[in-house]
Each structure stands twice: as structure tokens, then as C-alpha cells.
C-alpha positions as CSV (number, residue, x, y, z in Angstrom):
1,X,9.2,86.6,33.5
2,X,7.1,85.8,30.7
3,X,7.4,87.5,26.8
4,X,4.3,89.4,27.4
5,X,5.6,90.7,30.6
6,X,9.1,91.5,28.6
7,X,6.9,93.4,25.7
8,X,4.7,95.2,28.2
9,X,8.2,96.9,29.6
10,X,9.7,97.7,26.3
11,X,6.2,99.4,25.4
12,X,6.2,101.4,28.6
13,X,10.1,102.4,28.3
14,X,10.0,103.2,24.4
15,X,11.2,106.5,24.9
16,X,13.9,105.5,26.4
17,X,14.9,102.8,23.5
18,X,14.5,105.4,21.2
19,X,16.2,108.2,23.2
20,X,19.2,106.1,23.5
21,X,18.7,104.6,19.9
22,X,19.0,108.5,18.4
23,X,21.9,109.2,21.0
24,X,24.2,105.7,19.7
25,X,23.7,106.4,16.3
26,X,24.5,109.8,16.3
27,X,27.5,109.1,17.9
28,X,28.2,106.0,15.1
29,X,27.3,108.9,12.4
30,X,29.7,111.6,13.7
31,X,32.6,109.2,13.6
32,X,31.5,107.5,10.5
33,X,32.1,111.2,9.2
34,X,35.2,111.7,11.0
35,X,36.7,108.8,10.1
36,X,39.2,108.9,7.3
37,X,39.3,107.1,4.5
38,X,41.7,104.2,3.7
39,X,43.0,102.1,0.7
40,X,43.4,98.8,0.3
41,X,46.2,97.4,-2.5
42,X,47.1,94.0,-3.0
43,X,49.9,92.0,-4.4
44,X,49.8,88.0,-5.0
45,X,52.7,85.4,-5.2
46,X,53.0,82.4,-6.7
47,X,55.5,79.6,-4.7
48,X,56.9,77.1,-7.5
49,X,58.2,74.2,-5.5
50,X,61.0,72.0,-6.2
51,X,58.9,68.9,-6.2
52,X,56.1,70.6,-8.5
53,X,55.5,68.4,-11.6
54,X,56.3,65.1,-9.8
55,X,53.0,62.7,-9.8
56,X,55.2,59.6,-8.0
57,X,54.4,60.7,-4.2
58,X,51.2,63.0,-4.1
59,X,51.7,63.1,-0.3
60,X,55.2,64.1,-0.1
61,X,54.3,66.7,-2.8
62,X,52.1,69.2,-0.4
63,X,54.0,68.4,2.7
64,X,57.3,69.7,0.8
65,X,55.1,72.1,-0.6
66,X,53.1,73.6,2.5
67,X,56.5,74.0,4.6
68,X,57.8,76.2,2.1
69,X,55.1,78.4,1.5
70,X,54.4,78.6,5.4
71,X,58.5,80.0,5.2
72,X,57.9,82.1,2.6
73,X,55.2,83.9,4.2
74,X,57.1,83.7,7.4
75,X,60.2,85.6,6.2
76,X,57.1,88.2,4.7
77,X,56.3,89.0,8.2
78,X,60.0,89.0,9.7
79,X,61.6,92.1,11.6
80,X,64.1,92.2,8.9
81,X,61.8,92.1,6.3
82,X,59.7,94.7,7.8
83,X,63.1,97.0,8.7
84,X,63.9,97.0,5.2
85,X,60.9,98.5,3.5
86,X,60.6,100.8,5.9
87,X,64.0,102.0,4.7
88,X,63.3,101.7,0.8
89,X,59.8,103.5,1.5
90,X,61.1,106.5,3.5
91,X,58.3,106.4,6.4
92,X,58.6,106.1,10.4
93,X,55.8,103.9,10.4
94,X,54.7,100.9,8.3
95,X,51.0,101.0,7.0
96,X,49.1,98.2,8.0
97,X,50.4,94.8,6.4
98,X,48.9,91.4,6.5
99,X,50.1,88.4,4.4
100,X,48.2,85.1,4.5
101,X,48.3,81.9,2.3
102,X,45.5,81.0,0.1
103,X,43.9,77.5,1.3
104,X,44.3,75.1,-1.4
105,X,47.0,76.8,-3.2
106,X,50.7,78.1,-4.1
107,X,49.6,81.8,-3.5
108,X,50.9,84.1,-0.9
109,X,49.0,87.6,-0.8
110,X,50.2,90.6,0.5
111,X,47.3,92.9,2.0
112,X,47.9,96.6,2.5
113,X,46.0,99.0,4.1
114,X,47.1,103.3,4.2
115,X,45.2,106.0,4.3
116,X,47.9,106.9,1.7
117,X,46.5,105.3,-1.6
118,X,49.9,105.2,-3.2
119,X,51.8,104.4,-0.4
120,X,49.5,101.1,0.1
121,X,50.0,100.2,-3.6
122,X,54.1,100.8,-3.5
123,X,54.5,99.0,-0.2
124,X,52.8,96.0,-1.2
125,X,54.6,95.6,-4.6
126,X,57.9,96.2,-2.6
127,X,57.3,93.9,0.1
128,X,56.9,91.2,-2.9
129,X,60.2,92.4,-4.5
130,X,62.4,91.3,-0.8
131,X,60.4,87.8,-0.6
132,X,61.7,87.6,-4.0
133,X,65.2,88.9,-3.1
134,X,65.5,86.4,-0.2
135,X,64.3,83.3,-2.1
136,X,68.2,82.4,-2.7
137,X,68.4,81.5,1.1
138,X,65.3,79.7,1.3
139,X,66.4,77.4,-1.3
140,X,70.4,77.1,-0.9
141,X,71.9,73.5,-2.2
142,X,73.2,73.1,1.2
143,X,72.0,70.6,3.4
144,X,72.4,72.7,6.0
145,X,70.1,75.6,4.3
146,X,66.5,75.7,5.2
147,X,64.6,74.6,2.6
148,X,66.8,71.5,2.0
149,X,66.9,70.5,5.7
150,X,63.3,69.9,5.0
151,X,64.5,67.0,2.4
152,X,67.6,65.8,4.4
153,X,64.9,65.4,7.7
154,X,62.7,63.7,5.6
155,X,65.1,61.4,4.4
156,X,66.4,60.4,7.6
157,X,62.6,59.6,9.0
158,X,62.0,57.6,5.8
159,X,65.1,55.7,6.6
160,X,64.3,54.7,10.0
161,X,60.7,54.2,9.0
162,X,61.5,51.6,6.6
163,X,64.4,49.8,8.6
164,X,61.7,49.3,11.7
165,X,58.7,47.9,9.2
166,X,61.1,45.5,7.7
167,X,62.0,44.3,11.4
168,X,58.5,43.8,12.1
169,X,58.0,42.2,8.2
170,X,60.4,39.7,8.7
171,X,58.6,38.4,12.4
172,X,55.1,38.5,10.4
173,X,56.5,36.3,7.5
174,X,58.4,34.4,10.4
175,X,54.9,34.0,12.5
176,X,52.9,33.0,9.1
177,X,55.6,30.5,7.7
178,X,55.0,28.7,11.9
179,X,51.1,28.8,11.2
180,X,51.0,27.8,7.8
181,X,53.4,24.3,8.7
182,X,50.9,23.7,11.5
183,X,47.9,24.4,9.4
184,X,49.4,21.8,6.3
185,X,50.5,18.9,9.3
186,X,46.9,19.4,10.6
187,X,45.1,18.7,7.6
188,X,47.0,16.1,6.8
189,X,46.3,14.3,10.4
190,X,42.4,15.2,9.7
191,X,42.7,13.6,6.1
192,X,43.9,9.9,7.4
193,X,41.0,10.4,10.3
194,X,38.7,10.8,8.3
195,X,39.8,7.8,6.0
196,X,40.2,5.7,9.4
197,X,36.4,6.7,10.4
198,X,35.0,5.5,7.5
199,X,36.4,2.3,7.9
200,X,35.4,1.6,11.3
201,X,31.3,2.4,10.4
202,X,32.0,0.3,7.4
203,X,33.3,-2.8,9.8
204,X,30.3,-1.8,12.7
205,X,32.6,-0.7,14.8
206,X,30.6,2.0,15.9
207,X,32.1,2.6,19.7
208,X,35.7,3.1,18.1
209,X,34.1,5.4,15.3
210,X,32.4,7.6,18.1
211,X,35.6,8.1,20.2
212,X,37.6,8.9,16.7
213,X,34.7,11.4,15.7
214,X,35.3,13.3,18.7
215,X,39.0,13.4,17.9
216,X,38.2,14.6,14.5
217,X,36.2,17.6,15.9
218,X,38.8,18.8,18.3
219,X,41.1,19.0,15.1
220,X,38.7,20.7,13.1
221,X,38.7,23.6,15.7
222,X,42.4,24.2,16.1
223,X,41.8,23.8,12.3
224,X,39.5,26.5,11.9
225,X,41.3,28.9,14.7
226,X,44.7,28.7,13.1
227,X,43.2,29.2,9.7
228,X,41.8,32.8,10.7
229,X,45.2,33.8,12.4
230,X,46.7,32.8,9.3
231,X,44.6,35.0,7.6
232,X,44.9,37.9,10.1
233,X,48.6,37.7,9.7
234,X,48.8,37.5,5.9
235,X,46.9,40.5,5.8
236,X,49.1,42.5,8.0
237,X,52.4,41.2,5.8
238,X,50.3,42.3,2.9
239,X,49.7,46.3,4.5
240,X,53.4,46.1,5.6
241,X,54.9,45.3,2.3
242,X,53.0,48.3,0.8
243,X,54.3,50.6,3.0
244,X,57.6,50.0,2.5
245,X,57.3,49.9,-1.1
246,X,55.5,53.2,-0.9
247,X,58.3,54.8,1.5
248,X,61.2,53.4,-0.1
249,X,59.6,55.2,-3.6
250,X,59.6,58.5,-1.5
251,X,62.4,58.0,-0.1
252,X,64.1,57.7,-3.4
253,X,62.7,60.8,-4.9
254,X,64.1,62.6,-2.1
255,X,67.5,61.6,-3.0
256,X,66.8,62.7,-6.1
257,X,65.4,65.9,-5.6
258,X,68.7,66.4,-3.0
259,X,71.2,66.4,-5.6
260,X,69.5,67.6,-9.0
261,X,70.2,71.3,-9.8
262,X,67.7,74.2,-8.4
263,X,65.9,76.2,-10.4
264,X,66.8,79.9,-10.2
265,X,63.6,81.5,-9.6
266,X,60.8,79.7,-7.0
267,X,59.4,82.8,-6.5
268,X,56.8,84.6,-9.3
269,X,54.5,87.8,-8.7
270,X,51.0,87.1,-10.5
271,X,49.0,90.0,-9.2
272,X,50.8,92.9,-9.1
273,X,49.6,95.9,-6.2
274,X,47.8,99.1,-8.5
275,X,46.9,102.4,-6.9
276,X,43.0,101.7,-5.5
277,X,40.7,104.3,-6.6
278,X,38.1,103.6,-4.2
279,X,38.6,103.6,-0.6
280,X,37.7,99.9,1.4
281,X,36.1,101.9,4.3
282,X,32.5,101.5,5.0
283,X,30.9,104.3,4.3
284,X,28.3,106.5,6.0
285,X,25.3,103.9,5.4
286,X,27.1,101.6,7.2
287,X,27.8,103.3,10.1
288,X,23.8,104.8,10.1
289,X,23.0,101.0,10.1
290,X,25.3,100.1,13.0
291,X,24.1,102.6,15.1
292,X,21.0,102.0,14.6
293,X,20.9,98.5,15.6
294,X,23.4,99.0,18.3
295,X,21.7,101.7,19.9
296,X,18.2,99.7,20.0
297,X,20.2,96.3,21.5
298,X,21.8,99.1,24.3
299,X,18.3,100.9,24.7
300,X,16.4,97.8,25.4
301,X,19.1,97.4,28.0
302,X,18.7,100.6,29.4
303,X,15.2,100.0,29.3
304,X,14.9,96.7,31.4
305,X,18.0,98.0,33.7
306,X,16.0,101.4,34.1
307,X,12.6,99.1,34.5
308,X,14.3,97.1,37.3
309,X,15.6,100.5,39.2
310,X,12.3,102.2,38.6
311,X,10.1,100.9,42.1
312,X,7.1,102.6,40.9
313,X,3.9,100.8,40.3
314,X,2.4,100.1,36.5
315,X,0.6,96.8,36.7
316,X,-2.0,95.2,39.4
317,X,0.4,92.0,39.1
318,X,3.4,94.2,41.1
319,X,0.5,95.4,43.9
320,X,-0.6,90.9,44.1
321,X,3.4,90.8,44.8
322,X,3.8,93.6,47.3
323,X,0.6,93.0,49.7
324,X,-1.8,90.5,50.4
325,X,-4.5,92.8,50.0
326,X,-7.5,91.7,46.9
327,X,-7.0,94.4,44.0
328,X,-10.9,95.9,42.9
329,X,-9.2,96.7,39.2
330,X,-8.1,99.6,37.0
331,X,-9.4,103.0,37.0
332,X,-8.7,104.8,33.9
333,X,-7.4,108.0,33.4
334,X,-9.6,110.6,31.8
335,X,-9.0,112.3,29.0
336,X,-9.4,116.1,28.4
337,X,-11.6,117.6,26.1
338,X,-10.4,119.5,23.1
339,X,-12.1,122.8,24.4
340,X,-10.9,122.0,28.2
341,X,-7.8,123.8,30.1
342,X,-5.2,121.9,31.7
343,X,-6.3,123.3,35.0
344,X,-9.8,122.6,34.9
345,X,-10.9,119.3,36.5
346,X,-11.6,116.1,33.8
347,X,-15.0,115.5,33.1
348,X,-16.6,112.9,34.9
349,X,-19.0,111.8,32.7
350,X,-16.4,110.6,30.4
351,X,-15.5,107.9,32.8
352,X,-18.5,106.1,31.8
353,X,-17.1,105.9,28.7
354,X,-14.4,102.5,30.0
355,X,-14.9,99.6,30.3
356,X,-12.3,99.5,33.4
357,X,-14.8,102.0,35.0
358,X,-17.6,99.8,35.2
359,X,-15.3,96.9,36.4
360,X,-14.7,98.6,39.5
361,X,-18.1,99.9,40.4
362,X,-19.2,96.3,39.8
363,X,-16.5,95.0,42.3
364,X,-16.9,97.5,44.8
365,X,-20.7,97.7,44.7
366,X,-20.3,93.9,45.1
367,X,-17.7,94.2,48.2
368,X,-20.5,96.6,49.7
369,X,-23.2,94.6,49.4
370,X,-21.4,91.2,50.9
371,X,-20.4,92.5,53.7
372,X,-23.6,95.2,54.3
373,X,-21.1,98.3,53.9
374,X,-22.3,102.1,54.0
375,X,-19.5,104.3,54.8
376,X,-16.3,103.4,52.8
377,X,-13.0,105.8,53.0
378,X,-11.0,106.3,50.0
379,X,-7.4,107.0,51.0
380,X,-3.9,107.1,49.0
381,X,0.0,106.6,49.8
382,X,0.6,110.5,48.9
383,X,-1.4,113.9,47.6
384,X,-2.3,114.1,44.0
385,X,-3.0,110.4,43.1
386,X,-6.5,111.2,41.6
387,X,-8.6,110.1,44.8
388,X,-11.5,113.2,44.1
389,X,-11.4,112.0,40.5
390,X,-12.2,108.5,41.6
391,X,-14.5,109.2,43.9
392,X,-17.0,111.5,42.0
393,X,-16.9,109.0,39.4
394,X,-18.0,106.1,41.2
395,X,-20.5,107.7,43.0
396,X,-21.8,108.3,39.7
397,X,-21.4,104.7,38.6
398,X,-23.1,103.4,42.0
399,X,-26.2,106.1,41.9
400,X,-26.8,105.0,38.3
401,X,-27.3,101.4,39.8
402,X,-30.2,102.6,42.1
403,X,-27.7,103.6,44.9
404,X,-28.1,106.7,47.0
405,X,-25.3,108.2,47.4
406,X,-23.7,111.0,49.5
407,X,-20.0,112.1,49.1
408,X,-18.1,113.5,52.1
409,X,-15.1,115.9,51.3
410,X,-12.8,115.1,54.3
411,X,-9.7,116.6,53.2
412,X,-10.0,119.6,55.2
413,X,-6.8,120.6,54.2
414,X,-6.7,120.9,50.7
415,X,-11.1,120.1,50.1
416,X,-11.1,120.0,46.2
417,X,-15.1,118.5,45.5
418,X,-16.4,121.6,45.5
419,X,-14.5,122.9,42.4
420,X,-15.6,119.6,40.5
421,X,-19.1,120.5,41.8
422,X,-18.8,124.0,41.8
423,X,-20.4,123.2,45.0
424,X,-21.5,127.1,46.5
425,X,-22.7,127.7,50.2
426,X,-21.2,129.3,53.3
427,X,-20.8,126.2,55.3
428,X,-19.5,122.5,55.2
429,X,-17.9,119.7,56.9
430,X,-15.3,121.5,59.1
431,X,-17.8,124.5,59.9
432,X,-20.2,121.2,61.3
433,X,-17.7,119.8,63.1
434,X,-16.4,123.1,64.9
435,X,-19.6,124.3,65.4
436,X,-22.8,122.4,67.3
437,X,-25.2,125.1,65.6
438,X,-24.8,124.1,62.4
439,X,-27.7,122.0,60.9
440,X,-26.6,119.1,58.9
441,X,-29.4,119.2,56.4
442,X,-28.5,122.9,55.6
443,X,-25.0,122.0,54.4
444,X,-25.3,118.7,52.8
445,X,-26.1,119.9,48.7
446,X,-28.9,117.8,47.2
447,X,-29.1,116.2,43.9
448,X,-25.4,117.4,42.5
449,X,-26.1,114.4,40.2
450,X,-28.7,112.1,39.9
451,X,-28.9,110.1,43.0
452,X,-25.8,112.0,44.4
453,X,-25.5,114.5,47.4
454,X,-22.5,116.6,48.5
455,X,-21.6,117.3,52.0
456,X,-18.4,120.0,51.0
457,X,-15.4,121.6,52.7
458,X,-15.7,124.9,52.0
459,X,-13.3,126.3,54.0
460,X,-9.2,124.9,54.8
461,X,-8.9,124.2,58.7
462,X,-6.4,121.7,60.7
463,X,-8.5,118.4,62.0
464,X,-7.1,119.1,65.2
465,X,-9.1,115.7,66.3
466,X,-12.2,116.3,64.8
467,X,-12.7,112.8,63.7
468,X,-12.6,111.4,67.0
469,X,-15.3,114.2,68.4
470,X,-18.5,113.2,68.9
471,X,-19.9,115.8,66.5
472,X,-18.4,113.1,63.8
473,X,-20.3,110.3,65.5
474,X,-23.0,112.3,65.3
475,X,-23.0,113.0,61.6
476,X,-21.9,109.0,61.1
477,X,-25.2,108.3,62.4
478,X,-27.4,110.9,60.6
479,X,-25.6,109.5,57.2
480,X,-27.0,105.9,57.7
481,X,-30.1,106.7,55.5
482,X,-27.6,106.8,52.4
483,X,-26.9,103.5,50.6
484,X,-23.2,104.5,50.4
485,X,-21.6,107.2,51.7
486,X,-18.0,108.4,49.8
487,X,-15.1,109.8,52.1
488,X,-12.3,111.9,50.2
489,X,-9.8,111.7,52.6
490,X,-6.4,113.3,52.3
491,X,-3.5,111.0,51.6
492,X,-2.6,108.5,54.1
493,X,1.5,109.7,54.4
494,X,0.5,113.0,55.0
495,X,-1.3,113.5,58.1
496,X,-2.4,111.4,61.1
497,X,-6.3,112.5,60.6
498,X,-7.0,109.7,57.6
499,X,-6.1,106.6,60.3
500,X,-8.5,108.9,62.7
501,X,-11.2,108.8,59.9
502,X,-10.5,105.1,58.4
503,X,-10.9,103.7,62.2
504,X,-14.7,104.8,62.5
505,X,-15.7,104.4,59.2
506,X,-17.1,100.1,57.3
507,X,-14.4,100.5,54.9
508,X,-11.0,101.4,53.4
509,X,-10.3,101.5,49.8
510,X,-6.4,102.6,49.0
511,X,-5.9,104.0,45.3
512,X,-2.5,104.1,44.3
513,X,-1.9,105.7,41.3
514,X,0.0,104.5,37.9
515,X,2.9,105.0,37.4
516,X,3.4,107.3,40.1
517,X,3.3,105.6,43.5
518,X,6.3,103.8,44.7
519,X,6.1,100.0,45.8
520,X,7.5,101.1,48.8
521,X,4.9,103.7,49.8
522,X,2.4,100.7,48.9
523,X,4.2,98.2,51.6
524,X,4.1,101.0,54.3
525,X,0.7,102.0,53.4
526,X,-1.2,98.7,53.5
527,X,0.8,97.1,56.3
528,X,-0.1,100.1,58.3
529,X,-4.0,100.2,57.4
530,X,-3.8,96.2,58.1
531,X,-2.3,97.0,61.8
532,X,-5.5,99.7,62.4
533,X,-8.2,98.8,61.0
534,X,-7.7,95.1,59.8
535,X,-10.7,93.6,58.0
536,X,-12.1,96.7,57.1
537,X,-9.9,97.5,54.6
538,X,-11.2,96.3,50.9
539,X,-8.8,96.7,48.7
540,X,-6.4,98.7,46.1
541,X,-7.7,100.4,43.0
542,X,-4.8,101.4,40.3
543,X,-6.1,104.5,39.2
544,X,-4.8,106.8,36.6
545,X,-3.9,103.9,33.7
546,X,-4.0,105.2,30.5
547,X,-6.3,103.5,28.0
548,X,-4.9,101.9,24.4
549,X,-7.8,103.3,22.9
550,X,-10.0,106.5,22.5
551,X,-13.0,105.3,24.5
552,X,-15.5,104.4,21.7
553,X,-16.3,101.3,23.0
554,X,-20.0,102.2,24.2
555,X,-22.1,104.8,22.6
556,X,-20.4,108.5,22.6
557,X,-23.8,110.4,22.0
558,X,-25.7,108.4,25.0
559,X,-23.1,108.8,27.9
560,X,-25.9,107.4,29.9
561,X,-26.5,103.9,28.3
562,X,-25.8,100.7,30.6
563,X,-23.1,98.4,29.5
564,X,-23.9,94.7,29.1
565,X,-22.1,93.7,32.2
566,X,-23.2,96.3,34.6
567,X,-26.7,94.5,35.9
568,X,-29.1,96.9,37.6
569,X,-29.4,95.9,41.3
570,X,-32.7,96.8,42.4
């Protein structure tokens, strides 16, 4: 999907973004609230090695160093450790305690968390006091105590260390001593040569002096190649000869360090733990601003999973996807009046207010027109979708474009064009049907609107076949002096009479309303109409889409003015 398509859903679900937005943080504020407070004390150590002052070895000064803070903050964290101070603090359970080295440095810190202010403070400064206690085994003269294993290891790797490079020192200076002989022999040889060319050009003896030239050159390579493996190998006696220099340095330090006395105290507290006065909680903005933007990430993914659940239609793109059938446009929903009851029908005149209004009547006059249509049925998938609505106000739209027009209330179950019209009389459609009597002339209502005539329902009866009697062939052909003739037929999943009707009429239109038909209703509606009346059916209208704007577009005070776009066909 593209990001407009992504925006477009997000728009349509907002109440559900901010539904669940309100619900997630109100649920972050309560236990922001309910959450109680804790403190935060720490304590920070300073590890004084043995090696600290010595500028002879740099590197074996932070490896010596780095194993025995890493111990020291290991022993911090030990069971034993941990047993004791929960013995000197009095407590079942610890508060929570973190100790970490400071990169870079000789600092341990203690970090102690308890909703106890005090007691975060006093177990902090106490944990300090048993790293302190415990120092004495860390650093024991022993060789066989911890600390000084470290030396005593270190001694013994130096020691084979240096042993193996002077091995391999003594075959470099071996190899180079071999090279350099054959280097000094060669340039002698190349020196009496030379001398021994001359000669021969100076006595003419130029085939003598060609065959000792070529000897020459063949010298001068080896020359050349033995002189850069010289090289090569003098640098590598060079490197060699440093290291062990540089290890045999360490290595004496380190018998040095093994047998000088140890200092008493390795161990020093710099940063003493003090009762925090503040707790380190967040507080209550914090939480209000983490539910706030957690609840909009999980509403937006309410919204697309409730989006991709919801099979109702909201966009002519979804009807393109569900059937082949061309889609005539948008029909917009009308807006009530200020002054105008909720049960009152809208006001048609309003839809010539939209732009989307005289889209359609320009598509589906031009339908008509192409393929010389009079009598066009305008079905739906269920009741309710707005068809009466749509069809009084295109009959408007095409009688303002010279069209004579005559609307047929079919729905002889529920007829509902007479209350838009407040259509009076004692007879309509299903009295002419039933009855051969009845004259059409005296039940077809003249001039409702301008170029519009009515031919009601007055009364609710069953079909019972009337559709496929001949008294509905007959009025089929009395209606052929209209330009267009309307049918408001009842929905199409409702009752078998509307695929009666659609079979004897020029054309189906199917309006499916937004937001409120299903795409399956859609499928089953269109596949059925293409299985019974096949190229008579026009197309689908999404009716009912509410506009963005308050319909000021065209000129409120002259309802009656034609938009730009909407050519008069004469």
C-alpha cells in the first residue's frame, strides 16, 4: 500500500487511535501513581594497585591493574559477600545492588536502590566496609594467593616468551651472517668482472666482452635478490631483539614487585553513600508521556489490524478490486439543516451543492446517452443504503440538463418517495399493477420538480409477480415518451422481485453505501446481476461519503447555478 493509502486509514480509524491512546495512558497514569517511590545511594572505591606509580612497563601496569579491580568487584557481588550484609543489616531481603567498574579508571561503585532511603544509604556504605575487610586475601604474599598468582603466571609466560624469541633470534642472526658472506663473495666476483670487461673493449675484443656482460648481469640479479632478503631478515632480528629487551624489562619488574613488601591498605572509599533526599523514580510526567506515546504506537495498530478485519467498503479503489464492474463515482452524503429533525428526509436540493453530485449525473447521463438508455433500475446489496436519496437527486440533476424525467417508486414493500415528495393521491404503482382500471395518466404526479414526474406507491403490497405481468409491459411501454425513467427498487438481498424488475428494464445501477456495505455483499451482488442481466448492468455508485468540507464550493444563495463542468445537453 502506498502512504496516502496508510494516512487515509489512520484518518478514518482516529477514534480508535485515540480511544485506545486515552485507555494506555490511563493505565501508565494509575500505576505511575501507584508506584512507590525508591532511592538511590551510592558509594565509590578507589583500587590502589601494587604496580601504581611504576612508568617502566605501561602495559603490564593496566593488565595487573584491570585483573584486580575485575576481583574486587567480583568478591562485591559474591554469595558470601551478599550473606554477610544481609546479617549486619538485619533484613530477609537485600535491596537492589549493582556494582560496576568505571571505564578508564581505578573506581568501583556500589549502586543501591530501596524504597527504604536509609536502608539504601547504609547498605551501600557497608557493602564497601567487607570489600575493604576482604582486601587481605586478595593481596596475600603467597604465591599461591590470588592476587599474586597473577604475577607468578605472568612471570612464567614471560619466561617462556623470551626463551622461544631467543631460539628464533639466534636462526635469524644465523640466516643473516649466511646471506651477508654470500652478498660480500658476490660483490667481490662482480668487482674483478667488471675490471676484466673493461679490458676486453679496451683490446676489441668485443665477442669475449658480450659473453662476460651477460655473466655480469646474472650476478647482478642474485646480487640484488640477496640484498633485499638481507634486508628482510635484518629487520626481523631488529623487531625480535626489542621484544625481548622489552619482556625481559617486564619480566624483571615482576620479580621485583613478587618479593617487595605490600602495602597494608589497596583498598580506599572516596565517595561515601548519604541518605538521598529525592527519590530516582520518574515521576508522574513521565509516565503521562509514556503512555501517551505508547498508546498512539498500540492505537495505530489497533487501527490497521481493526482496518484489515473491518470488510466494509470506504473507497471506490476496494469496489475496482472486488468486481470488474466500471464505478460512475461518489455520491455524497447530505447534510441536515439546522432547523431539520433527524427523521425528516435530507434536502435534495442541497445535493447540488457537491461537486461529487454533478460527477455522477455527468457519468450516468453520459452512460445513458451511449448506449440509447431510458429505463435504468437503481438497486442495492441491503435496505437503507440511501437508494431514494440518490435517486430523487439525480433526477433532479438530469431534468436540470433538459432531461425529462419520471421516477418509479418500485419498492412496494417499504415505497418511501412519496414522503420525500409528500406525493398525495389514492392510487399508485401497485394499485396499477393489480388493477386493469386504473388509468396511468391519473396516477403518475406531474411536475414534482421541474422536468420531474412521480409515478408513487402509495400503498405496501407483496409483488407476488407483478413485474413479470403484462400490466408491467404495458406501463414499460407507455413510459417511453420520458427521456429517463428512475426505478427505486428494494434492495437486491432482500427479495427476488428486484432480479424480476432489473431483467425487463435498459439498465442496472448498484449503490453500495460507505462505510456500511460489506465487500462480500458486493461480490454476491454484482456476480449475481452479471449472471441475469449481463451487459445491462452500468455500474456502482458509492453513496453516502461524507464531504471534507461544508459545501461552499458553488454559490449557497443560487442552489440553481450550473457548475463549470456540467455542459447543457440540448
Amino acid at each position: 500500500m502506498e502512504l496516502k493509502t496508510y494516512l487515509t486509514i489512520l484518518v478514518r480509524r482516529w477514534r480508535i487511535v485515540l480511544l485506545v491512546a486515552f485507555a494506555v495512558t490511563g493505565v501508565f497514569t494509575y500505576g505511575g501513581k501507584n508506584l512507590p517511590p525508591s532511592f538511590q545511594a551510592e558509594t565509590r572505591l578507589r583500587v590502589i594497585t601494587p604496580l601504581a606509580g611504576s612508568v617502566r612497563d605501561a602495559y603490564h601496569e593496566v593488565y595487573f591493574a584491570s585483573r584486580l579491580i575485575t576481583t574486587y568487584a567480583q568478591i562485591a557481588t559474591s554469595d558470601q559477600i551478599m550473606i554477610e550484609l544481609r546479617e549486619d543489616l538485619g533484613v530477609q531481603t537485600l535491596p537492589e545492588i549493582s556494582v560496576k567498574v568505571i571505564p578508564e579508571s581505578e573506581i568501583i561503585q556500589i549502586v543501591v536502590v530501596s524504597p527504604d532511603r536509609n536502608l539504601s544509604a547504609e547498605a551501600a556504605n557497608r557493602l564497601a566496609e567487607l570489600i575493604i575487610s576482604k582486601q587481605d586475601k586478595v593481596l596475600d604474599s603467597s604465591p599461591a594467593s590470588g592476587a599474586m598468582d597473577v604475577l607468578v603466571d605472568r612471570q612464567k609466560e614471560l619466561q617462556a616468551e623470551i626463551t622461544e624469541a631467543s631460539v628464533e633470534h639466534e636462526k635469524l642472526v644465523r640466516t643473516y651472517s649466511q646471506i651477508t658472506a654470500q652478498i660480500q663473495t658476490l660483490s667481490r666476483k662482480l668487482q674483478t668482472m667488471e675490471a676484466l670487461y673493461l679490458d676486453l673493449v679496451n683490446h676489441q675484443r668485443q665477442t669475449e666482452a658480450d659473453a662476460l656482460a651477460v655473466e655480469i648481469a646474472d650476478l647482478s640479479q642474485q646480487y640484488e635478490k640477496l640484498s633485499a632478503e638481507s634486508s628482510v631478515y635484518l629487520e626481523q632480528v631488529l623487531m625480535l631483539r626489542q621484544k625481548i629487551d622489552s619482556d625481559q624489562r617486564v619480566y624483571s619488574d615482576l620479580v621485583y614487585s613478587n618479593v617487595r613488601p605490600q602495602r597494608t591498605r589497596d583498598l580506599i572509599v572516596i565517595s561515601p553513600a548519604v541518605v538521598p533526599s529525592v527519590p530516582n523514580s520518574p515521576g508522574i510526567l513521565f509516565f503521562v508521556g509514556l503512555g501517551i506515546v505508547c498508546g498512539l504506537i498500540v492505537g495505530v495498530v489497533f487501527a490497521f489490524v481493526f482496518d484489515s478485519l473491518d470488510t466494509r467498503v470506504f473507497a471506490i479503489e476496494q469496489i475496482g478490486h472486488l468486481t470488474n464492474m466500471p464505478v460512475l463515482g461518489v455520491f455524497p452524503k447530505i447534510r441536515e439543516g439546522k432547523n431539520q429533525n433527524r427523521s425528516d428526509f435530507p434536502n435534495i436540493e442541497k445535493a447540488t451543492l457537491y461537486k461529487d453530485y454533478w460527477m455522477v449525473c455527468t457519468r450516468i447521463q453520459a452512460v445513458l446517452q451511449n448506449k440509447s438508455i431510458r429505463t435504468v433500475l437503481v438497486t442495492s446489496t441491503n435496505p437503507m443504503e440511501g437508494k431514494s436519496t440518490f435517486v430523487s437527486s439525480v433526477a433532479m440533476g438530469l431534468a436540470r440538463n433538459n432531461c425529462k424525467v419520471l421516477i418509479v417508486d418500485a419498492d412496494l414493500l417499504r415505497p418511501r418517495l412519496q414522503k420525500i415528495y409528500q406525493a398525495s393521491g389514492e392510487q399508485g404503482l401497485s394499485d396499477f399493477l393489480e388493477n386493469e382500471d386504473v388509468r396511468l395518466e391519473d396516477i403518475i404526479q406531474k411536475n414534482i420538480q421541474p422536468n420531474v414526474d412521480l409515478l408513487p406507491n402509495l400503498t405496501q403490497s407483496d409483488a407476488k409477480g407483478m413485474f413479470n405481468s403484462s400490466q408491467f409491459t404495458a406501463l414499460l411501454q407507455k413510459i417511453k415518451k420520458y427521456d429517463v425513467v428512475l426505478f427505486d427498487s428494494p434492495a437486491l438481498l432482500v427479495t427476488p422481485d428486484t432480479y424480476n424488475l432489473a431483467k425487463n428494464v435498459d439498465g442496472v445501477i448498484v449503490l453500495v453505501q460507505w462505510g456500511r456495505t460489506t465487500s462480500g455483499d458486493v461480490q454476491s451482488t454484482c456476480n449475481y446481476l452479471e449472471g441475469v442481466v449481463g451487459p445491462k448492468l452500468l455500474g456502482v455508485v458509492l453513496g453516502q461519503v461524507p464531504s471534507k468540507k461544508e459545501p461552499d464550493y458553488y454559490n449557497r444563495k443560487d442552489t440553481k447555478r450550473w457548475p463549470r463542468f456540467m455542459p447543457r445537453i440540448n
